[in-house]
C-alpha positions, 0 to 999 in steps of 0.5 A, a space after each residue: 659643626 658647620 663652621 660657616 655657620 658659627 662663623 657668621 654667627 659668632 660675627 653677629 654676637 661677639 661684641 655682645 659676647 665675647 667670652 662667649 664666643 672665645 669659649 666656643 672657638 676651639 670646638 669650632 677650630 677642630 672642625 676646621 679642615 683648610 688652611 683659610 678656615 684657621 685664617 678666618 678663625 684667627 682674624 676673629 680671636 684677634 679681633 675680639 681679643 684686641 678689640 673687644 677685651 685688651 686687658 693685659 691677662 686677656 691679651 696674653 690669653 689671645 697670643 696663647 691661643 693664637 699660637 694653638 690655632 696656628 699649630 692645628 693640622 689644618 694650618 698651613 702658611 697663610 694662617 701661620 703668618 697671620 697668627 704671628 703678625 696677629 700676635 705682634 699686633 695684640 702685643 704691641 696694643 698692649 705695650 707700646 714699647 713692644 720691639 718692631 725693629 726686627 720685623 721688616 717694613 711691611 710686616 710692621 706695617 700690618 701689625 701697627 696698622 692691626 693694633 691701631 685698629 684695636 685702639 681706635 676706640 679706646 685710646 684714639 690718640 694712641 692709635 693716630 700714632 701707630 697709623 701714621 707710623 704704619 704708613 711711614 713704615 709702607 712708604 720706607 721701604 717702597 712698597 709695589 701696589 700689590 704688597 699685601 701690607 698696602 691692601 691691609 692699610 686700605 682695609 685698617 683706614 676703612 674698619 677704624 673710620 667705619 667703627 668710630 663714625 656709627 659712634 652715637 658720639 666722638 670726642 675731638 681725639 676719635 672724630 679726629 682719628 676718623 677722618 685720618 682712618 677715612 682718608 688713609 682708607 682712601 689713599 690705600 685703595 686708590 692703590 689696591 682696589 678697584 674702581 668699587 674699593 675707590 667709589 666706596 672709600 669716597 663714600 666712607 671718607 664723605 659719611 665721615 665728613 658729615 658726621 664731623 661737620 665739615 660739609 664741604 669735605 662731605 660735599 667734595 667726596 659725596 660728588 667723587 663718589 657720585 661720579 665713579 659710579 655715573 663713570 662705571 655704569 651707574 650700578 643701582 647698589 653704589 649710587 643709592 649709597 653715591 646718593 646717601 652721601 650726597 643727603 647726609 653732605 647737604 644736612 651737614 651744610 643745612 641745605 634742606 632742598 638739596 637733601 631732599 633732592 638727594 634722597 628722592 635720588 636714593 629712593 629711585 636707586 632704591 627700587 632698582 635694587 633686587 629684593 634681597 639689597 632692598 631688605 638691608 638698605 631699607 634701614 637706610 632709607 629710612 634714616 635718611 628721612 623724606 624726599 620733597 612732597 
């Protein structure tokens, strides 16, 4: 089996799928030959488990084959504490009385951060909780900007922000935990990024605004995003999306002119794109609607 394959399939089809996918993730497992490869393999079943299923019989089937993708010959450290800390996290979606005392500060940080991740759309209030707790277990202990677990928030706040903003629609607890994701994916990856992780949190932060009404929020950080870009050489990929935000941050305010502004801006950046970044922002573009006449 091609696993690189199955892998960017099984991406395509496991919200579609999910029984579907898990079923074929052994076969595909046994083609494994690295450790990263079972790593990868492992954050899908988390993934899909946690995610996707989260029922009581489904989480304790995720934590069994878990621990089966872990004790493959091909597994080595970095799968095996991936599936332990994925174990924990699908636990502790599952029973929030899970133990995470004897965990140390950063690995309880990942975990609460994963299975807040896991929650975010169906118990949001529940996830806000464990964010907040996953960020106070990082600060406790001091952890340097290098830390894999400051990486792993930076990760969580832009994937639950992402997840709940392309949401037809939120509630007030889901739009709530979206701005809170979006900035604590901005506050980590001021920290563990680059100038492109910060541009693109900016960015994510200011979609988030939009989508929840606030256009001055949208506004501050379309402009913060716009302005990395302009400092890093203006790369035609991040300032069609700098301009993108900028668009959805003055439809938020109801400023026509300037939206239109914006998106005559987006087209320009468009056609600096090589064909390949124009096939998948075309749809963006799109939506944006028309520049002025």
């Amino acid at each position: 089996m091609d696993l690189e394959h199955w892998l960017s399939r099984a991406w395509d089809r496991h919200a579609d799928d999910p029984v579907g996918v898990l079923a074929e993730l052994p076969e595909a497992a046994a083609s494994a030959t690295a450790d990263t490869e079972i790593d990868r393999l492992l954050r899908l079943a988390h993934h899909i488990v946690g995610a996707h299923q989260g029922g009581p019989a489904e989480l304790a089937a995720g934590r069994a084959l878990l621990a089966r993708l872990a004790a493959l010959p091909a597994a080595g450290p970095v799968a095996q504490a991936s599936a332990t800390a994925y174990g924990h996290a699908l636990a502790l979606t599952g029973d929030a009385q899970h133990p995470l005392a004897a965990l140390p500060g950063p690995e309880a940080s990942r975990v609460q951060a994963l299975a807040a991740a896991n929650l975010a759309e169906r118990e949001p209030a529940r996830a806000g909780q464990l964010l907040d707790a996953a960020v106070a277990a990082a600060e406790a202990t001091g952890l340097p900007d290098t830390d894999p677990a400051v990486r792993a928030l930076a990760v969580a706040g832009n994937n639950i922000a992402a997840t709940l903003q392309e949401l037809p629609t939120r509630d007030a607890a889901s739009t709530a935990l979206m701005l809170q994701a979006a900035r604590l994916g901005l506050h980590f990856w001021r920290r563990a990024g680059t100038w492109l992780e910060e541009e693109r949190a900016h960015h994510r932060l200011a979609l988030c605004a939009a989508a929840a009404g606030d256009a001055a929020l949208a506004r501050e950080h379309a402009q913060a995003c716009a302005a990395i870009v302009a400092r890093e050489g203006d790369v035609a990929l991040e300032a069609f999306f700098a301009h993108e935000a900028s668009a959805l941050a003055e439809a938020a305010a109801g400023d026509s002119t300037a939206r239109a502004q914006a998106v005559a801006r987006a087209q320009a950046a468009f056609e600096r794109l090589d064909a390949d970044d124009q096939a998948w922002c075309r749809e963006t573009l799109r939506k944006l609607g028309p520049p002025l006449p």
